[in-house]
C-alpha positions in Angstrom: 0.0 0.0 0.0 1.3 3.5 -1.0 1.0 6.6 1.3 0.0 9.7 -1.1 1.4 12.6 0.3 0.6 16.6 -0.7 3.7 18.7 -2.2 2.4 21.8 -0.6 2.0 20.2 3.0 4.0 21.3 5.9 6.5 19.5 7.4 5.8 16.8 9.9 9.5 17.0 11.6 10.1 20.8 11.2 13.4 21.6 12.4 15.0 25.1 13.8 12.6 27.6 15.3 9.3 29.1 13.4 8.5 32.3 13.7 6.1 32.9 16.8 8.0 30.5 18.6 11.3 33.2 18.1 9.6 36.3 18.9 7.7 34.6 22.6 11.9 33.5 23.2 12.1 37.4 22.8 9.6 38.4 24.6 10.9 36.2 27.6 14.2 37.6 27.5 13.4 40.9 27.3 11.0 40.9 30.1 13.6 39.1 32.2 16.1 41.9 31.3 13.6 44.4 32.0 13.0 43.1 35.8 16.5 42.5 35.9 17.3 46.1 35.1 14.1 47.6 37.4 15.9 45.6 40.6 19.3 46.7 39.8 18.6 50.9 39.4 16.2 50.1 42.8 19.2 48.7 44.5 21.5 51.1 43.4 19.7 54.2 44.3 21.2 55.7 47.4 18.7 56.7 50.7 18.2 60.5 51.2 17.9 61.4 54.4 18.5 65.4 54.4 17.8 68.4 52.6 21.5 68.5 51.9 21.5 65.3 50.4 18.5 65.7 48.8 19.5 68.8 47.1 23.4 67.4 46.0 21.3 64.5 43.9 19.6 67.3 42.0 16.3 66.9 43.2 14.0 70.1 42.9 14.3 72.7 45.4 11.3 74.8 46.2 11.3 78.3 46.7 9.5 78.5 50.3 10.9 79.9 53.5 12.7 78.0 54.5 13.4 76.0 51.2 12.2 72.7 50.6 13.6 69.7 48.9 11.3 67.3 47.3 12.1 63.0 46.3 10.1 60.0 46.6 7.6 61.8 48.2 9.3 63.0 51.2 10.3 66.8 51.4 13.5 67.9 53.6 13.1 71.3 54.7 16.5 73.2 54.9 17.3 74.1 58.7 20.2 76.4 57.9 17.6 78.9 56.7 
């Protein structure tokens, strides 16, 4: 008995990777990177804990008397004023 096969039929044993199968492996990885890069700028950020330091890091300094520094939702107030 002969097996009739199509010409235009896909593979049975496709080898390598198709298409949607290479983009979800990217996907992955770049979510995985992303996390990885979220807990490594979180962990590297250093604790403010005065005005002084507060204002050093750049943060925005309001004009108020006295003056006020503003990160993270937590304002310093500067006592030298």
């Amino acid at each position: 008995m002969k097996y009739r096969t199509k010409r235009n039929s896909p593979a049975v044993h496709q080898q390598g990777f198709s298409l949607l199968q290479l983009v979800l492996c990217l996907c992955v990885l770049g979510l995985i990177g992303g996390v990885g890069y979220y807990v490594y700028q979180q962990q590297s950020k250093t604790q403010i804990t005065n005005f002084e330091e507060c204002a050093a890091a750049g943060n925005p300094i309001m004009e108020s008397y006295p003056e006020q520094c503003s990160v993270n939702g937590q304002t310093f107030v500067n006592d030298q004023q």
